[in-house]
TORLOTI-916856 format. One record per residue: residue number from 0; residue in three letters; x, y, z of N, C-alpha, C, O in turn. Coordinates in nm, 3 decimals, decimal comma, always signed. Layout:
<node seq="NUM" type="ALA" n_px="X" n_py="Y" n_pz="Z" ca_px="X" ca_py="Y" ca_pz="Z" c_px="X" c_py="Y" c_pz="Z" o_px="X" o_py="Y" o_pz="Z"/>
...
This chain:
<node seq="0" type="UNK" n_px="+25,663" n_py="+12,286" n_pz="-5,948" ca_px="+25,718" ca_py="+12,419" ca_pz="-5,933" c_px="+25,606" c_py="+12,522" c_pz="-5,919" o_px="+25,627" o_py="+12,636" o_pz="-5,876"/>
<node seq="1" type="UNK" n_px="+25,472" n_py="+12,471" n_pz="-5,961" ca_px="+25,402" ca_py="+12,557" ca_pz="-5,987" c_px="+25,323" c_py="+12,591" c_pz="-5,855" o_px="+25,261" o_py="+12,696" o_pz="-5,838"/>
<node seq="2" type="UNK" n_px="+25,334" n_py="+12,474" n_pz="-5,751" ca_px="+25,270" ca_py="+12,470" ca_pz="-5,594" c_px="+25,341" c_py="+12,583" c_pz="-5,521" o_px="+25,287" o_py="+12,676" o_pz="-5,461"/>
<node seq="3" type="UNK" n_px="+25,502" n_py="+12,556" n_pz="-5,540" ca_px="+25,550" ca_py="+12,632" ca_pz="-5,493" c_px="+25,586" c_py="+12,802" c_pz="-5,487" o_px="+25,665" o_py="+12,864" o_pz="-5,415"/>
<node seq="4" type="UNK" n_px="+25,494" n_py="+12,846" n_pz="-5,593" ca_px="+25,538" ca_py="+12,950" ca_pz="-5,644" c_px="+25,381" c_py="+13,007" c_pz="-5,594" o_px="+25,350" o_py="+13,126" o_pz="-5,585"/>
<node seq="5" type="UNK" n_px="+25,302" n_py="+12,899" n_pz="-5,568" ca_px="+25,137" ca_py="+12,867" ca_pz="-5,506" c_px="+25,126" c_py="+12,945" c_pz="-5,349" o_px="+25,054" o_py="+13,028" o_pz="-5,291"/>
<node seq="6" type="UNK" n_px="+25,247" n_py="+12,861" n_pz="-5,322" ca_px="+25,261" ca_py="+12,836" ca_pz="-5,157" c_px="+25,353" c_py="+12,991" c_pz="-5,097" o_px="+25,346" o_py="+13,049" o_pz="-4,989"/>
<node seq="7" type="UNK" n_px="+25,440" n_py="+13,023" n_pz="-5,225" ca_px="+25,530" ca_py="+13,154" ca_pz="-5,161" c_px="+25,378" c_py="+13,300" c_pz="-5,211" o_px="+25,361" o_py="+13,403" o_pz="-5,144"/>
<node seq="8" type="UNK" n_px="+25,317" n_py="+13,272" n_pz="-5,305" ca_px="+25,230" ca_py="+13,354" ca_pz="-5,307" c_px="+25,146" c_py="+13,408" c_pz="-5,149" o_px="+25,157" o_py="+13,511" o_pz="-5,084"/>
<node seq="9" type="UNK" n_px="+25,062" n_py="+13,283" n_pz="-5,130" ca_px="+24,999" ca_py="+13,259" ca_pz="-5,022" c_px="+25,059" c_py="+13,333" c_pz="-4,926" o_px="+25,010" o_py="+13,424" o_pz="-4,860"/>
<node seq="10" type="UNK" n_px="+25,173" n_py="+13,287" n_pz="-4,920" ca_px="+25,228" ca_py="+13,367" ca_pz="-4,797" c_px="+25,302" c_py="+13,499" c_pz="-4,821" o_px="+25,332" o_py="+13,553" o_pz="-4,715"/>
<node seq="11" type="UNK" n_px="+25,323" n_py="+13,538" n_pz="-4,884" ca_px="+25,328" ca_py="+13,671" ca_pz="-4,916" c_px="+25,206" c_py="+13,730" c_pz="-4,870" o_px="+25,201" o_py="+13,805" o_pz="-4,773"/>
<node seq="12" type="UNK" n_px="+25,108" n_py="+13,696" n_pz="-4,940" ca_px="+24,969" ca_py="+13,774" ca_pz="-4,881" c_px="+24,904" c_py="+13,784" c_pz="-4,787" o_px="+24,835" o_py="+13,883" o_pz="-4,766"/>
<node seq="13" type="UNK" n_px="+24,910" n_py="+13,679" n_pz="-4,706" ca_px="+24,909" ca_py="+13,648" ca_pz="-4,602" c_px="+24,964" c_py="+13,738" c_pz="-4,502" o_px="+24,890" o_py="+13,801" o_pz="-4,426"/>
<node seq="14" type="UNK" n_px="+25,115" n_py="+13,748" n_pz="-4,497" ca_px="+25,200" ca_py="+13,818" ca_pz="-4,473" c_px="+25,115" c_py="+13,964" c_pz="-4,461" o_px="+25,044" o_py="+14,005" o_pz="-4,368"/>
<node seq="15" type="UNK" n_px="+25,139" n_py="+14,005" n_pz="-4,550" ca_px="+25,087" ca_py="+14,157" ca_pz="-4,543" c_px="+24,969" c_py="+14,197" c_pz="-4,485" o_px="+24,955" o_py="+14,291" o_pz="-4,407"/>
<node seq="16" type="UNK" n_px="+24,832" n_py="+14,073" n_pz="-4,551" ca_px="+24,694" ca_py="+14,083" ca_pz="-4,500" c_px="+24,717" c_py="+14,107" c_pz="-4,337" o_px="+24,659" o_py="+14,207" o_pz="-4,294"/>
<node seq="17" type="UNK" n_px="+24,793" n_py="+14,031" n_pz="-4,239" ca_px="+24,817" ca_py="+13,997" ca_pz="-4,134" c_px="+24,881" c_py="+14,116" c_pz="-4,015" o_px="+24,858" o_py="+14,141" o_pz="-3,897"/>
<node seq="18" type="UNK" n_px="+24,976" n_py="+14,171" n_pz="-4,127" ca_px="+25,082" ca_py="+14,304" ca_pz="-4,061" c_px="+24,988" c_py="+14,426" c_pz="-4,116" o_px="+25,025" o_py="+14,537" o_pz="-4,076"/>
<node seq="19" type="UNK" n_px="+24,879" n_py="+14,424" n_pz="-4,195" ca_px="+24,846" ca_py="+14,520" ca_pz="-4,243" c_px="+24,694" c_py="+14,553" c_pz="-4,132" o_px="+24,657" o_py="+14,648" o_pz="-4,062"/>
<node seq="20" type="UNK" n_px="+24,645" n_py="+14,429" n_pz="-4,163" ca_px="+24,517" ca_py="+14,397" ca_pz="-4,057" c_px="+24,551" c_py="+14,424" c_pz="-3,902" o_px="+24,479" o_py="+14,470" o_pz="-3,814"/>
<node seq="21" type="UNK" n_px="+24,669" n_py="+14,386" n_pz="-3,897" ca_px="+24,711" ca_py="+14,328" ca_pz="-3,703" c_px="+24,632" c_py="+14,244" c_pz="-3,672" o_px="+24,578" o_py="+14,253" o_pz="-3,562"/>
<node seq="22" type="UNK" n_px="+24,598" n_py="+14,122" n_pz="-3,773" ca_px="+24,493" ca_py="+14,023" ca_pz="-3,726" c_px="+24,629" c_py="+13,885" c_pz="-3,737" o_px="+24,676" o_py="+13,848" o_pz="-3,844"/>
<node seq="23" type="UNK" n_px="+24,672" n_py="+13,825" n_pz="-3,593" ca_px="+24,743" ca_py="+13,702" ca_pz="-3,602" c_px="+24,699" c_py="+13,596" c_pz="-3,752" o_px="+24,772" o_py="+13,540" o_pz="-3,832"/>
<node seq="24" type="UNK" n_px="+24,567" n_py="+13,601" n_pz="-3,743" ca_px="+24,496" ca_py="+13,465" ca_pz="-3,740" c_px="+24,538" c_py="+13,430" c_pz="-3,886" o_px="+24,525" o_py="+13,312" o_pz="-3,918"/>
<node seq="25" type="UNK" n_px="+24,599" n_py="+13,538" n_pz="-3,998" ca_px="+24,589" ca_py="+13,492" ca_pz="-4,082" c_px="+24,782" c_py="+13,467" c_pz="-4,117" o_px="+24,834" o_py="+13,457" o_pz="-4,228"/>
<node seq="26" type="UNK" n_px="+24,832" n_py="+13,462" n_pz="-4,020" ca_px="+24,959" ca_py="+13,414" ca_pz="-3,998" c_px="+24,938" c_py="+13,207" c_pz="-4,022" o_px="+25,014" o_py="+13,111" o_pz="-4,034"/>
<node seq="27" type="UNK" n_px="+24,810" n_py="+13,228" n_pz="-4,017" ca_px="+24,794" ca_py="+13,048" ca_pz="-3,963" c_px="+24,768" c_py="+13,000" c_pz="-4,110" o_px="+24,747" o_py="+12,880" o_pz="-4,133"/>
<node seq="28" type="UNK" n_px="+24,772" n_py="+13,111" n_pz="-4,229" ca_px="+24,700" ca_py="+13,041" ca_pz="-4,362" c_px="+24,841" c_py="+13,008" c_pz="-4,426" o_px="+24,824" o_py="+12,909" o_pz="-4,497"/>
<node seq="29" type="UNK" n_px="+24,932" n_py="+13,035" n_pz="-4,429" ca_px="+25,019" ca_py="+12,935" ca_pz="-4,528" c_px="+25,037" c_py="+12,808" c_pz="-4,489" o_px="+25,041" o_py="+12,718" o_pz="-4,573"/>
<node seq="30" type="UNK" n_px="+25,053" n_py="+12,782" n_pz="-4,338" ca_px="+25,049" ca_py="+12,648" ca_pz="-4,283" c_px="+24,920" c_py="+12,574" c_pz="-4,281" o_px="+24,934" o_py="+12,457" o_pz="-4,244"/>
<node seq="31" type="UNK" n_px="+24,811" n_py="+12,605" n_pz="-4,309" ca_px="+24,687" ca_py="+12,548" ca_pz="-4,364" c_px="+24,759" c_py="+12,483" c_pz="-4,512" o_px="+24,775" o_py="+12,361" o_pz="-4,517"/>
<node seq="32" type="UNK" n_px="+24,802" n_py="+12,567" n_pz="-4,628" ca_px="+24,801" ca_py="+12,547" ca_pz="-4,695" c_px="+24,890" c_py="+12,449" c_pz="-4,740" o_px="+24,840" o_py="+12,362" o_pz="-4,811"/>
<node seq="33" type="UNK" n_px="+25,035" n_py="+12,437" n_pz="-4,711" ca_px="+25,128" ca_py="+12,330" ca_pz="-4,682" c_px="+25,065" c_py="+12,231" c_pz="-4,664" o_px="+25,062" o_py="+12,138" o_pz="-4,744"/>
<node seq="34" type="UNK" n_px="+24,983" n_py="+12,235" n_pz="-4,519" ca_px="+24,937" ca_py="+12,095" ca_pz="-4,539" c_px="+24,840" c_py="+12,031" c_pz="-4,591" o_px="+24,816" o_py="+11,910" o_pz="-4,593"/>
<node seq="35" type="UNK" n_px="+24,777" n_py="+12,129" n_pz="-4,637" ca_px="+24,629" ca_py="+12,080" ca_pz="-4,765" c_px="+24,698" c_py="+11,996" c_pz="-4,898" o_px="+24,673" o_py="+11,891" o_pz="-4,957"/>
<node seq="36" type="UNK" n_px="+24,798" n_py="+12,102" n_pz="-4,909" ca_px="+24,875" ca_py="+12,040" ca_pz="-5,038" c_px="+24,944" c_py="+11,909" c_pz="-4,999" o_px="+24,959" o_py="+11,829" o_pz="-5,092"/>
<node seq="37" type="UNK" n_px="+24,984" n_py="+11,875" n_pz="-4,887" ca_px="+25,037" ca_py="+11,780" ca_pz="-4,840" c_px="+24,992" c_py="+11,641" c_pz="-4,848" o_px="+25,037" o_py="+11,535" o_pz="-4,893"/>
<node seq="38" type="UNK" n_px="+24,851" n_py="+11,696" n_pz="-4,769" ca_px="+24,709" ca_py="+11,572" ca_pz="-4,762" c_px="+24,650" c_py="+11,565" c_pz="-4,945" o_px="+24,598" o_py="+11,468" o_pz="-5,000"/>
<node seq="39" type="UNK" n_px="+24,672" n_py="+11,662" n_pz="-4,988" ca_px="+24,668" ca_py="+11,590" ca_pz="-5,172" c_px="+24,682" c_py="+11,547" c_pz="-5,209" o_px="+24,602" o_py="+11,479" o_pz="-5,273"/>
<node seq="40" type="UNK" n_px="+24,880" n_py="+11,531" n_pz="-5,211" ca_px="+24,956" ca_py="+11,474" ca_pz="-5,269" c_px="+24,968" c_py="+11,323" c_pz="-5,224" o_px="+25,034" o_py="+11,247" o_pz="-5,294"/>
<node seq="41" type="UNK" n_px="+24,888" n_py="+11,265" n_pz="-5,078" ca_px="+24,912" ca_py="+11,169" ca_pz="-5,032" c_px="+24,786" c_py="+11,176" c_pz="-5,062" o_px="+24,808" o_py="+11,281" o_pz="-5,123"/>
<node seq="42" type="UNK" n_px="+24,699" n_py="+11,166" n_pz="-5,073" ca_px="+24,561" ca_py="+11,124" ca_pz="-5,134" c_px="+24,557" c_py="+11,080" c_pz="-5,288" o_px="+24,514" o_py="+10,971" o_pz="-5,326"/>
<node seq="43" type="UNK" n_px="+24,617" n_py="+11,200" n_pz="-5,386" ca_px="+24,627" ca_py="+11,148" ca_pz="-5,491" c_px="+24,735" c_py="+11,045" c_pz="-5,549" o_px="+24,747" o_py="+11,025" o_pz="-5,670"/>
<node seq="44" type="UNK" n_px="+24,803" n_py="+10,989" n_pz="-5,465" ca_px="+24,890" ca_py="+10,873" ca_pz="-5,450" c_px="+24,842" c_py="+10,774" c_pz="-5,475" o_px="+24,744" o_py="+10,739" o_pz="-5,409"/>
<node seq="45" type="UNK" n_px="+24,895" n_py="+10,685" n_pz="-5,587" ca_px="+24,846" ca_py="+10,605" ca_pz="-5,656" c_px="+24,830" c_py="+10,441" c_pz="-5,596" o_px="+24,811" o_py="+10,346" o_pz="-5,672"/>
<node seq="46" type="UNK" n_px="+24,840" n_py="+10,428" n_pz="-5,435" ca_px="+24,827" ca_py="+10,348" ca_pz="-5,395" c_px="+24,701" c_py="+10,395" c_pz="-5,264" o_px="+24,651" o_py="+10,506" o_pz="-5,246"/>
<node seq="47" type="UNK" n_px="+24,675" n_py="+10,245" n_pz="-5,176" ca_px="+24,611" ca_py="+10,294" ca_pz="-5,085" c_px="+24,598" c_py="+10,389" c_pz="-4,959" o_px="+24,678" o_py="+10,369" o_pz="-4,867"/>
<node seq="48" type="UNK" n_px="+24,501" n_py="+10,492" n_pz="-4,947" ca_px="+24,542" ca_py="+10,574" ca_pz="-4,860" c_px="+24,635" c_py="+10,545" c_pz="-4,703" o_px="+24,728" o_py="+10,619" o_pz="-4,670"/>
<node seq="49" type="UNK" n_px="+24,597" n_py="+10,449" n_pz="-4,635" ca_px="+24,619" ca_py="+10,343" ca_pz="-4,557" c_px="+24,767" c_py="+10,318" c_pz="-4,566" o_px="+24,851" o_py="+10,342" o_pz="-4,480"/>
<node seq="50" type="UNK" n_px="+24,783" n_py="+10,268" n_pz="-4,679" ca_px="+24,903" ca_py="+10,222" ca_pz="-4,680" c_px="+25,031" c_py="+10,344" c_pz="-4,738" o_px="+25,152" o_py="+10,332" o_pz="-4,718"/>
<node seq="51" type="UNK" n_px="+24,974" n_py="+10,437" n_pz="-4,800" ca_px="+25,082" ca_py="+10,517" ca_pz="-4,812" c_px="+25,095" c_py="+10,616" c_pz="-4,683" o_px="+25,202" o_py="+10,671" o_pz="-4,657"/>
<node seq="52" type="UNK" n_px="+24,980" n_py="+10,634" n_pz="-4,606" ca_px="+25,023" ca_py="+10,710" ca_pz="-4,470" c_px="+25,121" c_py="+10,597" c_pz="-4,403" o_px="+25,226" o_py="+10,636" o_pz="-4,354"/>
<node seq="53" type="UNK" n_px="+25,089" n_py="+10,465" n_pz="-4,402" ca_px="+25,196" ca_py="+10,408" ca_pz="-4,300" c_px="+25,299" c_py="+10,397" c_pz="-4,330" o_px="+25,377" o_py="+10,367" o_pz="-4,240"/>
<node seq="54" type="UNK" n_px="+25,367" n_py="+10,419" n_pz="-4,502" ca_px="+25,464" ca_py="+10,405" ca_pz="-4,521" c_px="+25,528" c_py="+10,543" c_pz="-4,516" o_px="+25,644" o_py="+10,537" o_pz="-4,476"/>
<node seq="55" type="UNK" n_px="+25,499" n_py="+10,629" n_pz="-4,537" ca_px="+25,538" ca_py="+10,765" ca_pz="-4,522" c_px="+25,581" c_py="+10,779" c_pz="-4,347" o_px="+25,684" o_py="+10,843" o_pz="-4,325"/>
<node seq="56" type="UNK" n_px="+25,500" n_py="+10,717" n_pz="-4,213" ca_px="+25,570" ca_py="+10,749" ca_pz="-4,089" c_px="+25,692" c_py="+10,629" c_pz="-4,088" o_px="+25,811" o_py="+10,645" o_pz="-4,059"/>
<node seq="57" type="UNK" n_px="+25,621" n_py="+10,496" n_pz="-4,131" ca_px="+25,769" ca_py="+10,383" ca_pz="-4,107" c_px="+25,870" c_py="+10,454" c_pz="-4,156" o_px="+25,971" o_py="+10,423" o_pz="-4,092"/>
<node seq="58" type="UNK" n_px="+25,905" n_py="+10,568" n_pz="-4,270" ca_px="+26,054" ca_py="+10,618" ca_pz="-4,315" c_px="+26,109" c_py="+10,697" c_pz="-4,207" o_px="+26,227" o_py="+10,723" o_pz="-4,181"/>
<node seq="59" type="UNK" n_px="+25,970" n_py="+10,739" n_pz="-4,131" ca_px="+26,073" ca_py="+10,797" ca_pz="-3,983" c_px="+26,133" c_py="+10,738" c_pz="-3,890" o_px="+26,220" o_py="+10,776" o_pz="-3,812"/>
<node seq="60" type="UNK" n_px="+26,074" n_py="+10,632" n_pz="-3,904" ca_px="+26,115" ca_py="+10,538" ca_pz="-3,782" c_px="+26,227" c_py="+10,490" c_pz="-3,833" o_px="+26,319" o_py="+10,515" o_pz="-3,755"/>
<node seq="61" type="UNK" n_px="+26,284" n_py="+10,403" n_pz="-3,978" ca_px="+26,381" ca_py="+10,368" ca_pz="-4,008" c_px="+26,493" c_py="+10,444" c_pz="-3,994" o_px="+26,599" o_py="+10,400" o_pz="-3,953"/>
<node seq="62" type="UNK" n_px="+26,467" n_py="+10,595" n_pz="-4,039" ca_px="+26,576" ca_py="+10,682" ca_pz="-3,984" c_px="+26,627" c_py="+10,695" c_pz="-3,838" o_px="+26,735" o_py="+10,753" o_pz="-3,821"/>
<node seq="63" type="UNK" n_px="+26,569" n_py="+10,653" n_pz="-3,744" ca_px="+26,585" ca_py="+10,659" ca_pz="-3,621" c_px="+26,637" c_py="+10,600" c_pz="-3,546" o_px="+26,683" o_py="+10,644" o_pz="-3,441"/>
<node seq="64" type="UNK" n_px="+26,642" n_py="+10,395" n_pz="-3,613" ca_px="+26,703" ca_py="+10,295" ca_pz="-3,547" c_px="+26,834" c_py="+10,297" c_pz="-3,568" o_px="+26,867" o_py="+10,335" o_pz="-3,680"/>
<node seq="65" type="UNK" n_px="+26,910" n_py="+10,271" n_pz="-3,502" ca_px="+27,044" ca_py="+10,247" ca_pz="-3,476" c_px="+27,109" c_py="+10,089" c_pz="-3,471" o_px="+27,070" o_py="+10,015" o_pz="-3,381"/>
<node seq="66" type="UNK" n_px="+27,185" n_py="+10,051" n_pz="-3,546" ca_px="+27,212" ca_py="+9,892" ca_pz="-3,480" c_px="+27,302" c_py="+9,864" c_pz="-3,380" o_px="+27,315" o_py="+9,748" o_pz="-3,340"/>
């Protein structure tokens, strides 16, 4: 709960830094941050890196087949 409250910060500030600046670029930092936290959480995954990225795309693919 506490990422998330991480992640709505970020972008709040972001937000403003961005509309306040008129600088795009920092429109691009909450989605940095999503996926930093992303690549964490699958890093600090208690199995191999390797193998938890491949199992994380095979769940897309299973969703996808049809019989």
């Amino acid at each position: 709960m506490v990422a998330f409250y991480l992640i709505l910060a970020i972008t709040v500030v972001s937000l403003y830094v961005a509309f306040r600046k008129q600088k795009p670029f920092f429109l691009l930092i909450p989605f940095l941050s999503v996926f930093a936290y992303f690549l964490f959480e699958v890093i600090t995954f208690p199995a191999p890196f390797l193998e938890t990225v491949k199992f994380i795309f095979n769940l897309g693919v299973c969703l996808f087949e049809t019989n």
